[in-house]
C-alpha positions in Angstrom: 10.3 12.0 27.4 10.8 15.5 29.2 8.1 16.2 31.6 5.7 19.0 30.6 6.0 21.9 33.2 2.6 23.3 34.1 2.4 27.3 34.0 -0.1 28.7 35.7 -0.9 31.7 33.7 -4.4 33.1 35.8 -5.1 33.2 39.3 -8.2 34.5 41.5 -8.6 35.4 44.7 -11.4 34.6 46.7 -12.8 34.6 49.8 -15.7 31.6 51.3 -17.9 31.5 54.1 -19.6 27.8 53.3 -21.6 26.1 56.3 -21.8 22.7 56.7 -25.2 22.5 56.0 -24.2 24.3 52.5 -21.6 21.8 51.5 -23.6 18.6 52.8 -25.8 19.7 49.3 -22.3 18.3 47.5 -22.3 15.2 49.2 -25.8 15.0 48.7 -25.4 15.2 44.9 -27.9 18.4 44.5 -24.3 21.0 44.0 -21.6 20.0 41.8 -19.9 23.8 41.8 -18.7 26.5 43.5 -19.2 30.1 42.2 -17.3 33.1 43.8 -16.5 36.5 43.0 -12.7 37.1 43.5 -10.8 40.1 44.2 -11.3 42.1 41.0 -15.1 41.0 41.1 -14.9 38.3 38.2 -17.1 35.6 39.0 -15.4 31.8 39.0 -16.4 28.8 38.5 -15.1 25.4 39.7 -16.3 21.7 40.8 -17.1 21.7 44.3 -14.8 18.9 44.8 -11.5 21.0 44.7 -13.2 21.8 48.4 -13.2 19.0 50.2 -9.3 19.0 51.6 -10.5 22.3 53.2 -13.9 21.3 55.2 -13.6 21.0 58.9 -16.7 20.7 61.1 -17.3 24.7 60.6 -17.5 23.9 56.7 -15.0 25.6 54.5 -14.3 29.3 55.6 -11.0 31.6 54.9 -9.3 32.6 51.7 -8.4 31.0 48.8 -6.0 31.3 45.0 -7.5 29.2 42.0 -4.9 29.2 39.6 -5.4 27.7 36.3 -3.4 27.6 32.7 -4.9 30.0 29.6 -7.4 27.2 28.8 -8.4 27.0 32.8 -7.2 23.7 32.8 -4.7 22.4 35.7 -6.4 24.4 38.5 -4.8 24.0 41.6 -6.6 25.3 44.6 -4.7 27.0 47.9 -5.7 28.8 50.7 -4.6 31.3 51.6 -3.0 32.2 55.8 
């Protein structure tokens, strides 16, 4: 069976300045999402899990690309530098 390629058709660019004490509220069960405004100021959406590769002591700082198919399905998460 050929393997279905994944396109990623949309992509926003964002910037996140999250403290540790902000992203403790994930682990603590009370925040299950992020919401950002990208680069062309549309707001975005996504689980606050996609996160937690990124969090060092400081919490999760720098730049990020969400990229996601037409039905913003098979979002893959990057930062960015």
């Amino acid at each position: 069976m050929p393997r279905k390629e994944c396109r990623y058709m949309k992509q926003f660019e964002f910037q996140l300045r999250i403290t540790p004490q902000q992203y403790k509220q994930f682990y603590q069960g009370s925040i299950n999402q992020v919401i950002a405004v990208d680069t062309t100021c549309a707001t975005i959406q996504f689980p606050a899990a996609f996160l937690q590769r990124f969090v060092t002591a400081n919490g999760v700082h720098g730049r990020f690309v969400l990229r996601c198919d037409d039905d913003f399905k098979n979002s893959q998460l990057t930062k960015l530098g």
